[in-house]
C-alpha positions in Angstrom: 6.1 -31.2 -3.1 6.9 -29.0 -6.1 8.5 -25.7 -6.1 5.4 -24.1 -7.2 1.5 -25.0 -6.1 -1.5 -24.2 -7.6 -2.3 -21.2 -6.3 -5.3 -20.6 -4.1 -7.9 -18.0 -3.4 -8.6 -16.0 -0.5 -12.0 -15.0 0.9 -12.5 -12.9 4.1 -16.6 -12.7 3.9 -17.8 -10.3 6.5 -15.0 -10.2 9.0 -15.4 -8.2 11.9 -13.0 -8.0 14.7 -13.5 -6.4 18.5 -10.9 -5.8 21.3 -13.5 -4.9 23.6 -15.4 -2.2 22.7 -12.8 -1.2 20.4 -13.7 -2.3 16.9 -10.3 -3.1 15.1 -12.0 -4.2 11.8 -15.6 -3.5 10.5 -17.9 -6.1 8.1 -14.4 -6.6 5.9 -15.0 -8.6 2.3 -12.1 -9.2 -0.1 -11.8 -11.6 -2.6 -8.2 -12.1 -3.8 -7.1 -14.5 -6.8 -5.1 -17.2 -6.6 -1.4 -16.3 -7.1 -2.2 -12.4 -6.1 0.2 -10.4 -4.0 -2.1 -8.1 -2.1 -0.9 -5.4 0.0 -2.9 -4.3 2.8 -1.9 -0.7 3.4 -3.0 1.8 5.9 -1.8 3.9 8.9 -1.1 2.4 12.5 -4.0 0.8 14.0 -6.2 0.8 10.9 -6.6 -3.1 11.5 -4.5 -4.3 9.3 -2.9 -6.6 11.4 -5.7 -7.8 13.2 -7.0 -9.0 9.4 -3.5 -11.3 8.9 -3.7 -12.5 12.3 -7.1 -14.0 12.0 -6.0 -15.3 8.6 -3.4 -17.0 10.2 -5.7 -18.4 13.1 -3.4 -16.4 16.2 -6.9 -14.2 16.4 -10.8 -15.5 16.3 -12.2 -13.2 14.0 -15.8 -11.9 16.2 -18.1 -12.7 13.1 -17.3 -13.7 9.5 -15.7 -16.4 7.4 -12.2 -17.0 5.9 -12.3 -19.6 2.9 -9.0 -20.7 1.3 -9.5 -22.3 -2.4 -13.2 -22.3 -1.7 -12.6 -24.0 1.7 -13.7 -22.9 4.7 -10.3 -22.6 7.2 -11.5 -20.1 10.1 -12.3 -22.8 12.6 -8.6 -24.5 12.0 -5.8 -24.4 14.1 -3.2 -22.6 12.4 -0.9 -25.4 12.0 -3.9 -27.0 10.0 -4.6 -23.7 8.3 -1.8 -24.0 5.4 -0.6 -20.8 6.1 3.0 -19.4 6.6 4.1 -16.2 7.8 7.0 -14.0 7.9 7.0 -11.7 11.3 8.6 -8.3 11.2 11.6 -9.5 13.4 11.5 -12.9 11.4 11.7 -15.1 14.2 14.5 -17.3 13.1 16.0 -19.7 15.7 19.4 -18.6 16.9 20.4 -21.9 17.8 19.8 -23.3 14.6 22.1 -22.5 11.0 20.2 -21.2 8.2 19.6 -24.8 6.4 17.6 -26.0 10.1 15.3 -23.1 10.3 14.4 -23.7 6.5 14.0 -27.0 7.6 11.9 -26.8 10.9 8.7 -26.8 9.4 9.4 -29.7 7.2 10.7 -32.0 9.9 7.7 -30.5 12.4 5.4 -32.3 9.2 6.9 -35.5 9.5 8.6 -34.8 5.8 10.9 -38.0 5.1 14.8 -36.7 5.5 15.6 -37.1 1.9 12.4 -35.3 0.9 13.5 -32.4 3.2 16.9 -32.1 2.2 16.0 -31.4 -1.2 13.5 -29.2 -0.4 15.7 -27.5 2.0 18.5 -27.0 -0.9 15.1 -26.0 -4.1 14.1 -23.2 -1.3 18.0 -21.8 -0.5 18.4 -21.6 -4.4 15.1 -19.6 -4.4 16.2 -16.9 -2.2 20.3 -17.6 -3.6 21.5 -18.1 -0.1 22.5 -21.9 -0.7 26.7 -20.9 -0.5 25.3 -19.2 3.4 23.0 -22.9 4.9 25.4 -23.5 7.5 25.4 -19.9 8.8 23.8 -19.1 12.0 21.1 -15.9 12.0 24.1 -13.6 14.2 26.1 -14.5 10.9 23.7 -13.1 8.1 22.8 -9.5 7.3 18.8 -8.3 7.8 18.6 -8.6 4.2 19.6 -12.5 4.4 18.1 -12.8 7.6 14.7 -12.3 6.2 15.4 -14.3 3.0 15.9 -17.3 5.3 12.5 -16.5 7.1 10.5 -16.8 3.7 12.4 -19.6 2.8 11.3 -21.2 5.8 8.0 -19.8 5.0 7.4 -21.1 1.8 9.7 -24.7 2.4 5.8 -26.2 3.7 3.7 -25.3 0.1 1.4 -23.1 2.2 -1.8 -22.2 0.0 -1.3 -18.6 2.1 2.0 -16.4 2.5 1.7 -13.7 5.4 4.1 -10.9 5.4 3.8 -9.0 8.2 5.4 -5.6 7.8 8.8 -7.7 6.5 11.0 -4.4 5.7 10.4 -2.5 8.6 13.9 -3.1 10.6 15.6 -2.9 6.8 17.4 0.5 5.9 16.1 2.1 2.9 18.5 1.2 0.0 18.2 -2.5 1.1 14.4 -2.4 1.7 14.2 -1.7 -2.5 16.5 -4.3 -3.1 14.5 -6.7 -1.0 10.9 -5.4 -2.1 12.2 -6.8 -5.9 13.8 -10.1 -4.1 10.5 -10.7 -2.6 8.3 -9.9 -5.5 10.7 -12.1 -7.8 10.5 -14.8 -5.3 6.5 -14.4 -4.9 6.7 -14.8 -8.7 8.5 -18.1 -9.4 6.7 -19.8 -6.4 3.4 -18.4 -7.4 1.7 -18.4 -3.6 -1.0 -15.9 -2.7 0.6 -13.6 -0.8 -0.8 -11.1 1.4 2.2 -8.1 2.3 0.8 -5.4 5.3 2.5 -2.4 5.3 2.0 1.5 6.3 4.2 2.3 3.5 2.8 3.9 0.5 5.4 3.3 -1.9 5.9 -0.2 -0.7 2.3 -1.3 -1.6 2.1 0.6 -5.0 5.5 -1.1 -6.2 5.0 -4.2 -5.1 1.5 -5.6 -5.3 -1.2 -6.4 -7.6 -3.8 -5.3 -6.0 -3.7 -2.4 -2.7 -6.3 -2.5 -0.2 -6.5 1.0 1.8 -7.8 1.2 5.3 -8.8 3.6 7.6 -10.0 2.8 11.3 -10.8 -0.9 10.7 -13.0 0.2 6.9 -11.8 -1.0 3.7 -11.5 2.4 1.7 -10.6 1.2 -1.7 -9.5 -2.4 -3.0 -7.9 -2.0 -6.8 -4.7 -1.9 -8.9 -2.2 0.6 -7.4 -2.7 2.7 -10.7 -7.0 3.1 -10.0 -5.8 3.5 -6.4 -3.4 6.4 -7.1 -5.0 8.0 -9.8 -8.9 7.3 -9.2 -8.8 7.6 -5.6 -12.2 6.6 -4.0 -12.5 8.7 -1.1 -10.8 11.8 0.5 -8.8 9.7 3.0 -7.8 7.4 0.0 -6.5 10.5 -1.9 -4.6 11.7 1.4 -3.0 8.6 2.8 -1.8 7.3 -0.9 0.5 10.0 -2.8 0.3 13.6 -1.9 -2.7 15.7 -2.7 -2.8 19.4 -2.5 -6.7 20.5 -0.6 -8.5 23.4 -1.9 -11.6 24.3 -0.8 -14.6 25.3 -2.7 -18.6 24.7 -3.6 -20.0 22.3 -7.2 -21.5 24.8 -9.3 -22.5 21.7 -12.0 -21.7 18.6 -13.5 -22.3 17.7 -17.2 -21.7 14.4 -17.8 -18.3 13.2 -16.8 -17.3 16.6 -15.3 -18.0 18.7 -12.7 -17.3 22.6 -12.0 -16.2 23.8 -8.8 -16.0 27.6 -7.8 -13.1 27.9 -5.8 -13.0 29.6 -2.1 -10.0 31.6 -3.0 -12.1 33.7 -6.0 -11.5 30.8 -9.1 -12.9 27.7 -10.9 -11.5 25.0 -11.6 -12.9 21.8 -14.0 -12.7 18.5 -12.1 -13.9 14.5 -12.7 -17.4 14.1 -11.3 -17.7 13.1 -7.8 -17.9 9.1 -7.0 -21.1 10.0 -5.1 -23.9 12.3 -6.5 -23.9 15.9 -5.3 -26.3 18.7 -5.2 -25.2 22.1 -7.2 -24.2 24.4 -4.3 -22.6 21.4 -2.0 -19.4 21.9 -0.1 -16.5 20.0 -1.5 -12.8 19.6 -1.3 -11.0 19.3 -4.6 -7.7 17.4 -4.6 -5.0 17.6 -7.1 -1.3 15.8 -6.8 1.4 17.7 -7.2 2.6 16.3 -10.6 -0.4 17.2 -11.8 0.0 21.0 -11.8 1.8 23.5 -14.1 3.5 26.6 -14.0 2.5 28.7 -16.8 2.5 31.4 -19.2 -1.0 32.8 -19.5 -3.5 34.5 -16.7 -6.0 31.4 -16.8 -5.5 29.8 -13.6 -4.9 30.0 -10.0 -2.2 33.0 -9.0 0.3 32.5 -6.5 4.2 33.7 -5.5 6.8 31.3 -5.4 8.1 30.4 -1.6 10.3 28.1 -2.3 11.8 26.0 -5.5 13.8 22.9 -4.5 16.1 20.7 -7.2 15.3 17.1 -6.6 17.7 15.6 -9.7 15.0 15.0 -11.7 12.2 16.8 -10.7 11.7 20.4 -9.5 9.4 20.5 -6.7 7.9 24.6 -5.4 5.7 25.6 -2.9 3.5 28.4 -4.3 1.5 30.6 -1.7 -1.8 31.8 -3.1 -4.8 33.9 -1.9 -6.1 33.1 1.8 -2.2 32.1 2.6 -2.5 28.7 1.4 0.5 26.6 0.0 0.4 24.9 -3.0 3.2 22.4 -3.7 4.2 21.5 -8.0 6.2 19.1 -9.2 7.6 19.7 -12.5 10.0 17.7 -14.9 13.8 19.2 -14.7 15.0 19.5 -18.2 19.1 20.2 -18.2 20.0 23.1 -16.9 16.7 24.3 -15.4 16.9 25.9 -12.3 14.2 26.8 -9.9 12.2 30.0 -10.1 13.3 32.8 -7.9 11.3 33.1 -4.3 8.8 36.1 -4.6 8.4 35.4 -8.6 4.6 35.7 -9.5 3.1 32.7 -11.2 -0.4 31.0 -12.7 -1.0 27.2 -11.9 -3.3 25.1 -13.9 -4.2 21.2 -13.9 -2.9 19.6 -16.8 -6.7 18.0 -17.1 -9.6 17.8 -15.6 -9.3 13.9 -15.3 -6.6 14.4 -13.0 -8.5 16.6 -10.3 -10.9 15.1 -8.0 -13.8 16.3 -5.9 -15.0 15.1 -3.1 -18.3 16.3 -0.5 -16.9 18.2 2.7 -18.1 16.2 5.9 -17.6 16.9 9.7 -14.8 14.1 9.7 -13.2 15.3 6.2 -14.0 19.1 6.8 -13.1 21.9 3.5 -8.8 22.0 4.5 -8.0 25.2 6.6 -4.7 27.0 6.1 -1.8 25.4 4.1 -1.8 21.7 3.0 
């Protein structure tokens, strides 16, 4: 065994899943390179889960096919499948010091004892915990704790690393320093890797590609750039980053534009639609708060300042406009600059039309009511 394999695809071709009548994932395809870290992000009981436990053969997928390298794996056991996981608690022995759980899988292959204690010593140098191997789990922090689980993870050369929501019991300061550990780790071994997670910031930092789910559908599958700033759907624009909802109806599109007349009495330019819309449709148009301005001149959308908040950096208000809606800005904080006064009047613009989208207003994504 070498430290690094060549890396293998993944294919999940038309994978559906049922718990009963409850359908936890619906006619899935991805395609994910060899070497990819993939993160498969979406809110509690978007099926998620379900999709890395079939991978991993502790779930029979209802219909589909799962092909690692170009071979078909789906009707494997998962000891045969050549795929390792790290759970969320990551199930280390307690029994066993740091070096043995590394070892476990090894010595479950039949690995010849010399073989494993090198390997055993290559993977404790990956995750820098070789001065901790005879440490028990009660002895090592969470951070270590999960180190030693992908260790033990990748100690076997699977073709397939499964992360299953791995910073979850982690507080925040050491969940950023192990998102880098794991991505640098991921790196130098070069194993597919597929991360789940319901945490937006997670995904976008850590993956090369972001797959977005919503009630068992793949929404969007792309780079955490097109994902954040081309947003495919309404949910997609939502769940991923925050979007402040106005409401309003397409007037036209010319070429790669479209014009929206605004409920609240103004228009606003936008980037066509992903789907093709009649003149006079009902749509929702979405715009991140970065993407917003304060300033000088009447062309735009009035409001009052609520609120302004310092946030080091950035300067964050919440701007009431007509109909009572909120509208929340993020703006650059230059030194000294101090939020504008509560009751100040104000014009807001886009800083482009490429960074507003527009999207049809359906029963499930109805035009947003109130404040965002």
């Amino acid at each position: 065994m070498s430290l690094t394999g060549s890396a293998k695809s993944l294919l999940l071709d038309g994978i559906s899943h049922r718990y009963g009548q409850t359908t936890a994932v619906e006619n899935l395809d991805l395609d994910i390179k060899g070497g990819e870290l993939v993160a498969l992000l979406g809110p509690s009981g978007c099926g998620k889960t379900t999709i890395l436990r079939a991978i991993g053969g502790f779930v029979r997928q209802s219909q589909g096919q799962i092909f690692v390298g170009g071979d078909r794996i789906d009707h494997l056991p998962p000891n045969q499948r050549a795929v390792g996981i790290v759970f969320q608690n990551y199930a280390l022995f307690p029994h066993m010091t740091a070096a043995q759980n590394v070892a476990y899988g090894l010595e479950a292959r039949g690995v010849a004892k010399p073989r494993t204690r090198q390997r055993v010593e290559e993977m404790l140098g990956l995750v820098k915990l070789a001065a901790l191997a005879e440490r028990y789990p009660r002895e090592l922090s969470g951070g270590q704790q999960q180190r030693i689980a992908l260790a033990r993870a990748l100690a076997v050369n699977p073709s397939i690393l499964l992360l299953d929501e791995p910073f979850a019991a982690l507080d925040k300061n050491l969940r950023l320093d192990m998102q880098i550990e794991i991505k640098r780790i991921q790196r130098l071994s070069g194993t597919t890797t597929l991360i789940v997670t319901h945490d937006q910031e997670e995904a976008l930092s850590m993956a090369d590609r972001v797959a977005v789910f919503n009630q068992g559908r793949l929404e969007q599958f792309a780079t955490p750039s097109e994902v954040y700033d081309r947003p495919r759907t309404l949910f997609v624009n939502t769940f991923v980053g925050t979007a402040n909802l106005l409401p309003g109806r397409l007037t036209r599109t010319a070429g790669p534009l479209a014009h929206v007349a605004l409920t609240l009495g103004t228009a606003i330019e936008a980037r066509a639609p992903n789907e093709p819309l009649e003149p006079g449709a009902e749509v929702t148009v979405c715009v991140r708060p970065e993407q917003l301005r304060i300033v000088d001149d009447a062309v735009g959308i009035p409001g009052i300042v609520e609120i302004g908040l310092p946030l080091g950096a950035m300067i964050v208000h919440e701007i009431r406009i007509k109909g009572g809606r909120s509208i929340k800005i993020s703006e650059p904080r230059s030194h000294g600059m101090e939020p504008r006064p509560p009751g100040t009047s104000v014009t807001i613009r886009p800083l482009s039309a490429e960074a507003v989208t527009v999207f049809r207003a359906t029963p499930a994504h109805p035009q947003p009511q109130g404040a965002v």
